[in-house]
C-alpha positions in Angstrom: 73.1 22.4 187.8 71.9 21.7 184.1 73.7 23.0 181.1 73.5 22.8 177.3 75.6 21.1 175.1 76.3 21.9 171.8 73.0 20.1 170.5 70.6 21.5 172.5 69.8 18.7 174.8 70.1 19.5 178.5 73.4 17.7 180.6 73.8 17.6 184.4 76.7 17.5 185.7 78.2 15.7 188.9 79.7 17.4 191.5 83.3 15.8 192.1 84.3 13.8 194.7 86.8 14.8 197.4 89.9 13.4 197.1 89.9 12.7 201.0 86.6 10.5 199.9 88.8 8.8 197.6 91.8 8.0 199.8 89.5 6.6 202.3 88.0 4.1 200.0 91.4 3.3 198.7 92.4 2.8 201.9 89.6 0.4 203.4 90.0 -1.3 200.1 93.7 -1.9 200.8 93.1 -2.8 204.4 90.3 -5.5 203.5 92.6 -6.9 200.8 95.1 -7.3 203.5 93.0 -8.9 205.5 91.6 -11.6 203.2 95.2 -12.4 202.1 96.3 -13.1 205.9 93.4 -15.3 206.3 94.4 -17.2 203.4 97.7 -17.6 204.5 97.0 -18.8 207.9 94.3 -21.0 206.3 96.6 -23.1 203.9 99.4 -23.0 206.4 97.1 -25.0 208.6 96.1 -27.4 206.0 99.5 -28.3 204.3 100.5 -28.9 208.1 97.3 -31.1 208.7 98.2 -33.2 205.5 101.8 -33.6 206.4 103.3 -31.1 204.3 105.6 -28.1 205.6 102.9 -25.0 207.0 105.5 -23.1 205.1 103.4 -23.9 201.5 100.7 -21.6 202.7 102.9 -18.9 201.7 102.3 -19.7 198.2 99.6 -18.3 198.4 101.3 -14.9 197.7 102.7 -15.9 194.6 100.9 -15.4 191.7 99.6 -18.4 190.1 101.1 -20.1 193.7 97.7 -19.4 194.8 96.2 -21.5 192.0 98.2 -24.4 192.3 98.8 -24.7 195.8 94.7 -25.6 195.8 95.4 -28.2 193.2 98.7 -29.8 195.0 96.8 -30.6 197.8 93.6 -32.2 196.4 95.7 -34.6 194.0 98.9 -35.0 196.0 99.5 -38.4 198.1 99.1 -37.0 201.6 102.1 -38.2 204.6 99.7 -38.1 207.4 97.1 -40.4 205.1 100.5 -42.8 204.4 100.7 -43.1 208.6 96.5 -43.8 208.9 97.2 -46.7 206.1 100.4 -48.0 207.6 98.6 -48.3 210.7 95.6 -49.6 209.6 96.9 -52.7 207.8 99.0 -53.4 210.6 95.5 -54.2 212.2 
């Protein structure tokens, strides 16, 4: 459908969008969102526990600003499990 506005100069207009259309993509959204954030979670939980840390700091990642620094604690912290492969390796 094409229309004039007050100029002269022909708009179109768009038809709306069902709300129903809406809800779905909110929901999908929400669902993916959910997803991603429970594969974080499991993902750091198995790292901190690889490194020697409690699995538990993988929930940081829920936190805000958690999830930037929990990245950051583990590439400059002094890992346990490392202090174990160096204990053992001198004893050698």
């Amino acid at each position: 459908m094409e229309t004039i506005d007050f100029v002269g100069m022909p708009t179109h207009s768009v038809e709306p969008v069902a709300p129903v259309a809406l809800i779905l993509i909110f929901l999908v959204a929400m669902l993916v969102s959910l997803a991603v954030s429970a594969l974080m979670i499991v993902a750091f939980w198995k790292i901190s526990a690889k490194a020697g840390f409690s699995g538990a700091l993988g929930l940081l990642m829920l936190v805000p600003l958690g999830n930037v620094i929990l990245p950051l604690f583990l590439a400059f912290a002094e890992w346990p499990a490392m202090k174990d492969k160096r204990v053992i390796q001198t004893e050698i």
